[in-house]
C-alpha positions as CSV (number, residue, x, y, z in Angstrom):
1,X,19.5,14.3,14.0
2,X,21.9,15.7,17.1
3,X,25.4,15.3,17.7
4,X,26.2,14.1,21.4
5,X,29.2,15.7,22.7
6,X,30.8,14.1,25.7
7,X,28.4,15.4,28.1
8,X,25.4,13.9,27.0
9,X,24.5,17.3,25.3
10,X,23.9,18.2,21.8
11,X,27.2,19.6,19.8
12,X,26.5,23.4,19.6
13,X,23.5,23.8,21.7
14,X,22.3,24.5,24.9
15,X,20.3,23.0,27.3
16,X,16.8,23.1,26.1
17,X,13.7,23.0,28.2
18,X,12.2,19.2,29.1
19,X,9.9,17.6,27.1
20,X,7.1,15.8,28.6
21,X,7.2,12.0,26.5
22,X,3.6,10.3,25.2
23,X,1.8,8.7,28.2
24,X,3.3,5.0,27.9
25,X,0.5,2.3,27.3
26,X,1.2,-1.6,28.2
27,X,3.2,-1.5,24.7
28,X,5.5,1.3,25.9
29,X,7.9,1.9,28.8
30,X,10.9,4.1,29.9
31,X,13.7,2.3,30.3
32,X,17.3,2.4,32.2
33,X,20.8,1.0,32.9
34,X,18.8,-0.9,35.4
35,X,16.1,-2.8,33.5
36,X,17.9,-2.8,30.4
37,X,18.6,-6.3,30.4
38,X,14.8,-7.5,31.8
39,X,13.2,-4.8,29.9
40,X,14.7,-5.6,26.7
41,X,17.2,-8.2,26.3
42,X,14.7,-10.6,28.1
43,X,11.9,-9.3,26.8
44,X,13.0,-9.5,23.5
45,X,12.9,-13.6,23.6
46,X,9.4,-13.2,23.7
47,X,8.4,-10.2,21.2
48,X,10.3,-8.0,19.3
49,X,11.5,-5.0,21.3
50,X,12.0,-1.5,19.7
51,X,14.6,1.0,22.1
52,X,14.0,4.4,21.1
53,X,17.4,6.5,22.3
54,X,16.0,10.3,22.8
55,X,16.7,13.1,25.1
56,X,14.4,16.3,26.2
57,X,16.6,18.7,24.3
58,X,16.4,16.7,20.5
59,X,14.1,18.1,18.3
60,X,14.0,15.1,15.4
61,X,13.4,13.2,19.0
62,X,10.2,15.3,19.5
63,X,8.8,14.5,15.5
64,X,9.9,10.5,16.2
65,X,8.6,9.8,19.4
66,X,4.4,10.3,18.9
67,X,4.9,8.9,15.4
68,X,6.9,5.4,16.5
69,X,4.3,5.4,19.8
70,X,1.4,5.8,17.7
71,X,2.7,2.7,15.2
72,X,3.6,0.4,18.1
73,X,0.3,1.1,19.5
74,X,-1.3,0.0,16.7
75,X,0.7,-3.2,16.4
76,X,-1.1,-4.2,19.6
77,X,1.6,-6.0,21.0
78,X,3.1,-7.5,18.2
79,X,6.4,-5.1,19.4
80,X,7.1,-3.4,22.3
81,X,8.7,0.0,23.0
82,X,11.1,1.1,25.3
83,X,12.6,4.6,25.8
84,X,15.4,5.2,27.5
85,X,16.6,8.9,27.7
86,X,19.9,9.2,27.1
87,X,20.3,12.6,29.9
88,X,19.4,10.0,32.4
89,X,21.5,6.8,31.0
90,X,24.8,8.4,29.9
91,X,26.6,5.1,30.5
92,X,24.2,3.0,28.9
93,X,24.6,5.1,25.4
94,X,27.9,5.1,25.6
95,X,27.9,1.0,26.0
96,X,25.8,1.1,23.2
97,X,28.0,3.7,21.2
98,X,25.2,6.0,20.4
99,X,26.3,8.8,18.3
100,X,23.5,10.7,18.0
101,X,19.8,11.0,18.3
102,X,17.6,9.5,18.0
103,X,18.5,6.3,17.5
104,X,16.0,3.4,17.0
105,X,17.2,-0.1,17.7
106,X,15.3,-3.1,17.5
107,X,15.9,-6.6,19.5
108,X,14.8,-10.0,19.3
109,X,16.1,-13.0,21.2
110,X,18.5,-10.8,23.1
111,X,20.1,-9.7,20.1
112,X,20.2,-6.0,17.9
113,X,18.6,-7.0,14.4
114,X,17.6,-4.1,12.7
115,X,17.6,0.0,13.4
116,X,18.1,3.4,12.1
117,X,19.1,7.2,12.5
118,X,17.0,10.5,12.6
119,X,13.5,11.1,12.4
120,X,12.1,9.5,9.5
121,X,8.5,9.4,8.3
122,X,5.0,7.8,9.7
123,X,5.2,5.5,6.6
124,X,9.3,4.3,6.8
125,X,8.4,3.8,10.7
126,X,5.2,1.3,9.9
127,X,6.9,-0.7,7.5
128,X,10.1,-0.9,9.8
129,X,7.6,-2.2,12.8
130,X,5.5,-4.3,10.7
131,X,8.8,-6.5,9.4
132,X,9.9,-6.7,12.6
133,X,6.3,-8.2,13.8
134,X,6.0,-10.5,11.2
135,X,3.4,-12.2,10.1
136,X,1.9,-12.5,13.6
137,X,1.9,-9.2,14.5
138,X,-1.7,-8.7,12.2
139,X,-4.4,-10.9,10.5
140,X,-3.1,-12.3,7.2
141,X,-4.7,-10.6,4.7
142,X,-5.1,-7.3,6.4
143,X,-1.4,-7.6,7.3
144,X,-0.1,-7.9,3.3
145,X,-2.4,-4.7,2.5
146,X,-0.7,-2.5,5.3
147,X,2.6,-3.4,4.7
148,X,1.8,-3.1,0.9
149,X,0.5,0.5,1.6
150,X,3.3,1.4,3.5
151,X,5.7,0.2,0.8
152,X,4.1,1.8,-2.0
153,X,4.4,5.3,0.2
154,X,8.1,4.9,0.9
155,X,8.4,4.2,-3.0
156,X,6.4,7.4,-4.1
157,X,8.5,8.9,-1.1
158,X,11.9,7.9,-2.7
159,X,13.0,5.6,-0.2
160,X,13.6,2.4,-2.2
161,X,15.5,0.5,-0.7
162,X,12.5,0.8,2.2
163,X,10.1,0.0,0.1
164,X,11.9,-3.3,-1.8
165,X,11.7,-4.3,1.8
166,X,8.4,-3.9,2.7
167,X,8.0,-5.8,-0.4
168,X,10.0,-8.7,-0.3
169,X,8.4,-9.2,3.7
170,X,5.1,-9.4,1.7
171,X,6.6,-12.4,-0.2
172,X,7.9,-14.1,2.2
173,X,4.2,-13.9,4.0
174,X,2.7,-15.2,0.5
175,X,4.8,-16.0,-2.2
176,X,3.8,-14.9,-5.6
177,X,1.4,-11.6,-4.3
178,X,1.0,-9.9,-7.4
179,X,1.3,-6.3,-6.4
180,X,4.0,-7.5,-4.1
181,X,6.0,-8.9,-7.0
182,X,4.8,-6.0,-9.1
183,X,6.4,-3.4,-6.2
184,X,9.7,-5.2,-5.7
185,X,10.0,-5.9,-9.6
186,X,9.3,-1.9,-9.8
187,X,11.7,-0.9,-7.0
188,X,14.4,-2.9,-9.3
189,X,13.7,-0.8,-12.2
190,X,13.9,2.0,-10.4
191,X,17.3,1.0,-9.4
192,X,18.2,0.2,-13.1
193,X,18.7,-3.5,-12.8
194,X,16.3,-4.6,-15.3
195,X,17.5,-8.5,-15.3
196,X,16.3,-8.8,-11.9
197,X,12.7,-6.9,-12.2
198,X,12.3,-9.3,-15.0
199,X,13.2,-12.3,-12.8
200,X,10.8,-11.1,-10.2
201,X,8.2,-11.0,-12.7
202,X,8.4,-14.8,-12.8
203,X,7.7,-15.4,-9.1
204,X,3.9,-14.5,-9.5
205,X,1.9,-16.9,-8.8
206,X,-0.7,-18.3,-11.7
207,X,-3.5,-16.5,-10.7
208,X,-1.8,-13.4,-10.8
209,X,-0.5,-13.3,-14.1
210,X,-3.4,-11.2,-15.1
211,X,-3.0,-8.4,-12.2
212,X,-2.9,-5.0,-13.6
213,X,0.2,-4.0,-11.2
214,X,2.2,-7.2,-13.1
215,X,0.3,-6.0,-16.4
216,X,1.9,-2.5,-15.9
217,X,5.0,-3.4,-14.7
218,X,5.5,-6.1,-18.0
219,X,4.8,-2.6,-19.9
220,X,7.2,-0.9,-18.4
221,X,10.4,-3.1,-19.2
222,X,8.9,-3.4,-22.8
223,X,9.0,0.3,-23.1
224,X,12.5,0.4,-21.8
225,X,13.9,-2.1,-24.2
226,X,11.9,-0.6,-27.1
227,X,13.7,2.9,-25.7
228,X,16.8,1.6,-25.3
229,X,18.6,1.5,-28.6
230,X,16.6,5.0,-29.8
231,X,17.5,6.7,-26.3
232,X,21.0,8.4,-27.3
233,X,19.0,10.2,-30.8
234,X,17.1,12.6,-29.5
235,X,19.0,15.6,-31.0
236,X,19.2,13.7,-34.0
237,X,15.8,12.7,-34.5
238,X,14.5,15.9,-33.0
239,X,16.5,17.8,-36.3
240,X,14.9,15.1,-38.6
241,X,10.9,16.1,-37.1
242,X,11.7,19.6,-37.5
243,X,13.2,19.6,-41.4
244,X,10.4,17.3,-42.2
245,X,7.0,17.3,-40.0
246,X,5.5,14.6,-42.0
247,X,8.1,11.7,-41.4
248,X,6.3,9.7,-39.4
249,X,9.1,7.7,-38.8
250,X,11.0,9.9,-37.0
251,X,8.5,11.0,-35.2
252,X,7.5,7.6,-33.9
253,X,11.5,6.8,-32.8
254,X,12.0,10.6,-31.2
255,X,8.9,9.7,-28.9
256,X,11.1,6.3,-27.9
257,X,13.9,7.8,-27.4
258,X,12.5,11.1,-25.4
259,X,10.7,7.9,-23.0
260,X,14.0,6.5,-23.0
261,X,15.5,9.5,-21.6
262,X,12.8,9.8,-19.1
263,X,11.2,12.3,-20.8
264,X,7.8,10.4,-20.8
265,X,5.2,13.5,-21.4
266,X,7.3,14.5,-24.4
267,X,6.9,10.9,-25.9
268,X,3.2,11.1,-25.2
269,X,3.3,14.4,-26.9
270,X,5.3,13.2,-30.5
271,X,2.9,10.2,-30.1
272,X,-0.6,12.1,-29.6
273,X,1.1,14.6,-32.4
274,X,1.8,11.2,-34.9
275,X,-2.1,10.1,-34.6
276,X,-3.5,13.3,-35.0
277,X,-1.3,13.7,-38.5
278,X,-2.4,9.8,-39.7
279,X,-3.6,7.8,-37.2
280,X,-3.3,4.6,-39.6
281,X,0.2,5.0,-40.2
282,X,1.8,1.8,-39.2
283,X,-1.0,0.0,-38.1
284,X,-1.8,2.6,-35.7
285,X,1.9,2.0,-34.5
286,X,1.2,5.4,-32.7
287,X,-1.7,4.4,-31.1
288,X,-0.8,1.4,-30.0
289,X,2.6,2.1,-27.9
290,X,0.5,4.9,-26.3
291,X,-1.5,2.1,-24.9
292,X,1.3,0.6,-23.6
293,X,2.3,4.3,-22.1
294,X,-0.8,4.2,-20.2
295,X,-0.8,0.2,-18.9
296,X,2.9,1.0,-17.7
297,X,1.8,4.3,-16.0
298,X,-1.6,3.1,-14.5
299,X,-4.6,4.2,-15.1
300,X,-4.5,6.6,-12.4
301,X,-1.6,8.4,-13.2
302,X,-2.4,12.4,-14.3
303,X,-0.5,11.9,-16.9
304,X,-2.6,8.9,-18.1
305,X,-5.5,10.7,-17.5
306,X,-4.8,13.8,-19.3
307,X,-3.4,12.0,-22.4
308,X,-6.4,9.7,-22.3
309,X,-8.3,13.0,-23.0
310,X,-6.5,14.5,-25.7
311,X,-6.9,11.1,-27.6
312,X,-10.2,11.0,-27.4
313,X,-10.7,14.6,-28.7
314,X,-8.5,13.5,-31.7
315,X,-9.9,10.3,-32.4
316,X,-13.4,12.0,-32.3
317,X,-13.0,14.8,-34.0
């Protein structure tokens, strides 16, 4: 992201070489002082209109602009895209008090409603076009699937606040989407407020209920309350397994309270450890929570995979 300095140049640069911009398509203009107000404030009454802020010399501007062109493109004139470079408009960003670059602002009904700073990814840049579009902007269907996509990538990404978005946009499309409540109910755990990812739960519809993103996520908070009283033990219980291998017990609570530290591949370890030194102890107590490990993770996860694995070598051995 570059600093402006009064000029209209970058803080501690110099004047870079031009950059040639994407070929506009129908979806896509350059813009100016000029046609702001018909190319966007007006335009906006009709679709959404995106204003990309760049300038030859910004480099985030050069990873930003292909990505948001390719993403409107595909919207197919859900949104529309107008570049104005700032070089060329100095008066015009500094109406608009742009700071620095690039800066994305998006308009509907004459009015800013949305934006952002920098150049962020392919997958924060779909979600922020496909909330913007709506519901219109793509086939129903088809349209919760790519905004789900996107959301789950900005949540592997880190970006969750992007992400609880994308999900809650989902919801508002179709009320009670399973993997969308699942997402959002997720993205609030991540957060740590577990009161509101169980709430979520509650907003899936009937035929949902039985979805293994709402299955995994249910898993999840159980593990966390199991985890919660046993999470501030470890060293305790850790001294316990060590002075005496064979008390289960302690075993069984260190691997709760190592998941309740976020240490979830050492709990699979105490656990995998517990059911190869009695498997019946408990009720297969052992075995049973592991299970719930794996519904919580998924059953793609590696770490699924891999412990899936080791318990089949000890249950078969």
């Amino acid at each position: 992201m570059a600093l402006i300095g009064t000029g209209g140049r970058p803080l501690g640069s110099a004047t870079g070489a031009a950059v040639t911009a994407t070929s506009p398509s129908e979806h896509i203009k350059e813009g100016s002082i000029a046609t702001f107000a018909a190319d966007v404030l007006e335009a906006s009454r009709e679709v959404p209109v995106i204003v990309d802020f760049w300038a030859p010399w910004c480099g985030p501007c050069k990873q930003l602009g292909p990505a948001i062109e390719k993403v409107v493109n595909e919207a197919k004139g859900a949104v529309k895209l107008v570049k104005i470079n700032i070089d060329e408009n100095q008066d015009l960003a500094r109406q608009l008090r742009i700071q620095s670059i690039p800066t994305v602002y998006a308009f509907k009904n004459g009015q800013p409603v949305d934006g952002f700073m920098g150049a962020i990814p392919e997958s924060q840049i779909r979600v922020f076009v496909q909330n913007l579009a709506g519901p219109g902007g793509h086939g129903g269907h088809d349209h919760a699937e790519e905004v789900l996509a996107a959301a789950d990538e900005a949540f592997a990404a880190g970006d969750v606040a992007m992400a609880a978005q994308a999900y809650g946009h989902v919801l508002q499309d179709e009320p009670g989407h399973p993997k969308a409540v699942a997402g959002l109910a997720r993205a609030y755990l991540k957060s740590g407020d577990v009161e509101r990812a169980k709430s979520t739960l509650q907003l899936v519809r009937p035929d949902g209920a039985n979805d293994e993103a709402i299955k995994g996520v249910e898993a999840e908070l159980k593990l966390r309350e199991q985890a919660q009283a046993a999470s501030g033990e470890v060293d305790a219980l850790n001294a316990k397994v060590a002075a005496d291998p064979k008390d289960h017990q302690a075993r069984y609570d260190l691997a709760l309270a190592l998941d309740g530290k976020g240490d979830r591949e050492g709990a699979i370890e105490q656990l995998l450890e517990l059911i190869r030194r009695d498997r019946k102890w408990n009720e297969e107590a052992a075995r049973k929570h592991l299970v719930t490990l794996f519904e919580a993770m998924g059953p793609t996860d590696p770490r699924t995979i891999a412990a899936r694995r080791k318990l089949s070598s000890i249950l078969f051995s």
